[in-house]
Backbone as a ProteinNet text record, in pm:
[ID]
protein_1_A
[PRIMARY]
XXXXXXXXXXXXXXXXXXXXXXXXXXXXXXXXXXXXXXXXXXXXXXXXXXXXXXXXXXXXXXXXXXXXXXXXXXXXXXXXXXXXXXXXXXXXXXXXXXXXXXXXXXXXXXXXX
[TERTIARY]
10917.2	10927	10826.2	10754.8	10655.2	10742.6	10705.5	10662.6	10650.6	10676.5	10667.9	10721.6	10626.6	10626.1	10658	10747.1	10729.8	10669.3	10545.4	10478.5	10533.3	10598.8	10640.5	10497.5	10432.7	10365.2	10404.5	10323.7	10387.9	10307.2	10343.3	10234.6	10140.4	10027.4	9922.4	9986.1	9937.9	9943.8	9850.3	9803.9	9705.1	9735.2	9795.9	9773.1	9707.8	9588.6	9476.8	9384.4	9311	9226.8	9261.9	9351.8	9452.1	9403.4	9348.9	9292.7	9141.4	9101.7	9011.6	8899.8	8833.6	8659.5	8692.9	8806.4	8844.3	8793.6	8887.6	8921.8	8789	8732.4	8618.9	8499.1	8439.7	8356.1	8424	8495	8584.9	8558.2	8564.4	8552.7	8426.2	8327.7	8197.3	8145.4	8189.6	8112.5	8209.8	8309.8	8416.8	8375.7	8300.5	8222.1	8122.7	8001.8	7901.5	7908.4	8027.2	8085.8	8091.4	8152.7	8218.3	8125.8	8033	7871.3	7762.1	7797	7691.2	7615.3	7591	7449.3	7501.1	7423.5	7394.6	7340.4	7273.4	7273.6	7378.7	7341.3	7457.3	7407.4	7504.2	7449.5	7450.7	7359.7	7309.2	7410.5	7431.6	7542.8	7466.9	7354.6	7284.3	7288	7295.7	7313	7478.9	7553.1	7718.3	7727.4	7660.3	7704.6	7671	7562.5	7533.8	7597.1	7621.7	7743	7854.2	7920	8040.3	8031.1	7958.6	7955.4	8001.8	8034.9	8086.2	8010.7	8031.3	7943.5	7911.9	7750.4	7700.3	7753.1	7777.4	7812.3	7958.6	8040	8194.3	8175.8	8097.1	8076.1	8015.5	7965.6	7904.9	7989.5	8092.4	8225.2	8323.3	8339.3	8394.8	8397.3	8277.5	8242.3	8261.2	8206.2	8196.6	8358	8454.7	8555.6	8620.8	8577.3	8619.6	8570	8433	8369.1	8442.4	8449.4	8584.4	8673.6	8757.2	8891.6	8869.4	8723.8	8703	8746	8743.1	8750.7	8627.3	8514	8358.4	8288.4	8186.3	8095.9	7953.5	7889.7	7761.7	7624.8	7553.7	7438.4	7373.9	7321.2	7244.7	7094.8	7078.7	6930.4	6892.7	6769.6	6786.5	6706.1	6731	6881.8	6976.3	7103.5	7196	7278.8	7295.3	7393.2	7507.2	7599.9	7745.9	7820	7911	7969.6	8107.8	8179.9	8344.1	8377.4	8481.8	8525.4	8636.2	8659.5	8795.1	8893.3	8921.6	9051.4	9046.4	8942.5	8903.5	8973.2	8889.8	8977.8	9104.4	9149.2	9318.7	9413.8	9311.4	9396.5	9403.2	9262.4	9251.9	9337.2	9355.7	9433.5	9559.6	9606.9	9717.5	9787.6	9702.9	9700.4	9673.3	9611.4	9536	9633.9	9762.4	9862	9966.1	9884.7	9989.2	9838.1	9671.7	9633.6	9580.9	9577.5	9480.4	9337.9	9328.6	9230.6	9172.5	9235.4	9159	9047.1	9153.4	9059.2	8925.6	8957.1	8875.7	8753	8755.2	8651.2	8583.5	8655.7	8620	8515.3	8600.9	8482.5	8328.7	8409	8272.8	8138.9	8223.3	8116.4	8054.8	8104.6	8079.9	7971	7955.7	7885.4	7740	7765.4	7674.5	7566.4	7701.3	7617.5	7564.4	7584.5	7518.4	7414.8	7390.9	7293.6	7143.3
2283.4	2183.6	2218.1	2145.2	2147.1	2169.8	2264.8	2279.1	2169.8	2122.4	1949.3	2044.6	1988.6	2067.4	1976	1926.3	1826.7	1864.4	1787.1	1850.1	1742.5	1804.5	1708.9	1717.8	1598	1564.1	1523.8	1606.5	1633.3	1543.5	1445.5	1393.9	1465.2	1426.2	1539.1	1502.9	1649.5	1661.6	1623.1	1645	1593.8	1715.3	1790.1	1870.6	1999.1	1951.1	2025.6	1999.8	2085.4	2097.7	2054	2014.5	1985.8	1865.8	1854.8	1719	1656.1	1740.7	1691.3	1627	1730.3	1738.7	1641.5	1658.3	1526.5	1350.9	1332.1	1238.1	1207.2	1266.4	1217	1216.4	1276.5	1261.8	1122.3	1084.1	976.8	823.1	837.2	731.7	700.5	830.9	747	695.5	751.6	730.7	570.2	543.1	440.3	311.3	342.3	257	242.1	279.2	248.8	151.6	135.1	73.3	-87.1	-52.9	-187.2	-238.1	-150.2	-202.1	-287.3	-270.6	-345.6	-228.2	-133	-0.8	25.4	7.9	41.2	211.2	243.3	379.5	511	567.2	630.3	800.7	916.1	984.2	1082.1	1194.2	1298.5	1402.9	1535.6	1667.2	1665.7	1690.2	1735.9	1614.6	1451.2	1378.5	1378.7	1390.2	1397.2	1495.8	1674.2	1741.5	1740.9	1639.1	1637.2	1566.5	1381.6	1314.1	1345.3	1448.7	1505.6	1592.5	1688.5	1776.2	1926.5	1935.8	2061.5	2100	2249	2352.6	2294.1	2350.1	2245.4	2321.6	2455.9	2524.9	2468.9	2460.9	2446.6	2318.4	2239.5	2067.7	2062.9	2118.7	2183.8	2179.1	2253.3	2329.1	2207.3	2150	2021.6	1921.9	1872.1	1780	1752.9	1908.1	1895	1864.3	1895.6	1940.7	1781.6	1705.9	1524.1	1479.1	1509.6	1401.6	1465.3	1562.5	1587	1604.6	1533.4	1458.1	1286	1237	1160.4	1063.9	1130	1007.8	974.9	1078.9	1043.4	1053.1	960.6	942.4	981	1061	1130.2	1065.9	1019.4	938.4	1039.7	974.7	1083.4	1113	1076.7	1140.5	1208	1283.3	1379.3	1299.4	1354.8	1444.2	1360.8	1412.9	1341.2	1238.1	1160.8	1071.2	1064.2	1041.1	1049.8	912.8	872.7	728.8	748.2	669.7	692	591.4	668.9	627.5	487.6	372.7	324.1	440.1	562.5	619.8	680.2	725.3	752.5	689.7	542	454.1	419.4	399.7	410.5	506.4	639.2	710.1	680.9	719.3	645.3	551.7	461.8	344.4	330.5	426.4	460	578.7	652.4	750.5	707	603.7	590.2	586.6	505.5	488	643.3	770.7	882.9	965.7	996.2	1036	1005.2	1106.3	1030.8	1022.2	879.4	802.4	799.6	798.6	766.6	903.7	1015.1	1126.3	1169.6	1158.3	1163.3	1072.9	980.7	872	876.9	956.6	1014.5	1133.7	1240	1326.8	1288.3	1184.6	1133.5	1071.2	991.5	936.4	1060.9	1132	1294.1	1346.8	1358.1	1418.7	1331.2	1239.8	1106.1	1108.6	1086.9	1068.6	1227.2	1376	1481.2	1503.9	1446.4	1435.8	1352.5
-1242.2	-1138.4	-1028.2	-967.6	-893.5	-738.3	-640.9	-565.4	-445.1	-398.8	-288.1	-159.3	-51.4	86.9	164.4	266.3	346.8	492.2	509.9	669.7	737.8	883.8	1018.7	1107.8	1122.4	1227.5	1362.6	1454.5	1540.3	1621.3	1748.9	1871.4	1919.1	1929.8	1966.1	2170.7	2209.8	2341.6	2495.5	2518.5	2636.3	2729.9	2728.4	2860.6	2874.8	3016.5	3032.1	2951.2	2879.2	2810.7	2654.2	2597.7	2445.2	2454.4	2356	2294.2	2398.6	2491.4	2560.5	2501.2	2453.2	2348.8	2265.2	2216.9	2076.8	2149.2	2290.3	2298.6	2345.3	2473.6	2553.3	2427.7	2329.6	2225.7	2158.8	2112	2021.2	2126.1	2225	2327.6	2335.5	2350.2	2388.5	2265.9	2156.5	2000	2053	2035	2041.6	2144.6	2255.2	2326.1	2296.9	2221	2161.2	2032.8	1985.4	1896.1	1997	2083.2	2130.8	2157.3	2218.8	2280.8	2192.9	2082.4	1977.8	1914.5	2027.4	2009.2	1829.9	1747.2	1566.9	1593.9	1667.7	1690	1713.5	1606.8	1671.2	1715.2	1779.5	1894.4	1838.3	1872.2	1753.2	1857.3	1768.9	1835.6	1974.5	1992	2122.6	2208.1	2191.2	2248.9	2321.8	2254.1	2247.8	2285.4	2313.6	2363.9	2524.6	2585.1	2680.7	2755.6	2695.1	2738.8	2786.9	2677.5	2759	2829.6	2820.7	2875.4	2784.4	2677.5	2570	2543.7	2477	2436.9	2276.2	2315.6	2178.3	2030.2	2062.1	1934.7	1905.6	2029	1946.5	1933.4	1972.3	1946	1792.7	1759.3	1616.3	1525.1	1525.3	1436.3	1461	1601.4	1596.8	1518.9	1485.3	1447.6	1284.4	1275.9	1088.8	1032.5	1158.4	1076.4	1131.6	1209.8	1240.1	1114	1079.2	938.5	848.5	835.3	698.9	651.8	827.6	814.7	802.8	787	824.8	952.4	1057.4	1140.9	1247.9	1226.2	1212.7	1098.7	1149.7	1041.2	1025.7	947.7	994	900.5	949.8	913	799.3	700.2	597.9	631.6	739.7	769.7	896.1	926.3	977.6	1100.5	1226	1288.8	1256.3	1233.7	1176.5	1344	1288.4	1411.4	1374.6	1471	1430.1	1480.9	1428.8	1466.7	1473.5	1480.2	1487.6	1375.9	1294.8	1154.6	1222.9	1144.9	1145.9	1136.6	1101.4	1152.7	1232.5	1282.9	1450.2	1564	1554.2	1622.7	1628.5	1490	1471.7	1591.5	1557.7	1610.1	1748.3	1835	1974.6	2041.2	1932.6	1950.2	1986.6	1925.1	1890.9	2020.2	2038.3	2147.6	2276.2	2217.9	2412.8	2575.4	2499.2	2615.8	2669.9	2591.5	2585.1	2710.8	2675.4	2758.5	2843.6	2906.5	3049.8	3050.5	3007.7	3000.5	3145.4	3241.4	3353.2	3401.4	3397.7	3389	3300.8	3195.8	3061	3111.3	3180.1	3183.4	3357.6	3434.2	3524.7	3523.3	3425.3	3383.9	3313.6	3198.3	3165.4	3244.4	3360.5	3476.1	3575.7	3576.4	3704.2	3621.8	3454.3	3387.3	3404.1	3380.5	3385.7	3515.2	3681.4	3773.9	3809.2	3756.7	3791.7	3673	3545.5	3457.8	3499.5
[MASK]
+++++++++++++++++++++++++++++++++++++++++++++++++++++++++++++++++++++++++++++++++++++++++++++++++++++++++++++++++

């Protein structure tokens, strides 16, 4: 007889720094979407936007495209997009973090860039 595991998924959290890099990277890929922009934003573009360290934005990333909920262009430099389950999730989350902050930081990064 086989073996069957049941995993409980748990709500992801928001506090402090928990789920930060996820959400603020997921939004701007997620507004470039809404925007029309077909381009999408290479690690060093996305690590500047937000503001994250480009190495753990690195290790980040590979491990979003191969949960799929980004998507990484096949040519070089690679660009990255936000998967339909990206958004799902966003979607789904959005009313739990603080969006207002997240998009605060994003503008502070913006107007000191």
């Amino acid at each position: 007889m086989a073996n069957i595991t049941i995993r409980e998924l748990k709500n992801p959290t928001f506090h402090g720094k928990h789920n930060a890099i996820r959400s603020k990277c997921w939004l701007i890929l997620y507004d470039r979407l809404l925007a029309g922009k077909s381009s999408g934003l290479t690690l060093s573009e996305l690590a500047e936007q937000t503001g994250c360290n480009y190495g753990s934005l690195a290790h980040l990333l590979f491990r979003w495209v191969r949960w799929r909920y980004i998507l990484r262009s096949n040519t070089v430099p690679f660009t990255y997009h936000i998967a339909a389950r990206g958004r799902k999730w966003l979607d789904r989350w959005r009313n739990h973090m603080p969006l207002h902050r997240y998009i605060g930081e994003i503008e502070a990064i913006h107007k000191d860039g």
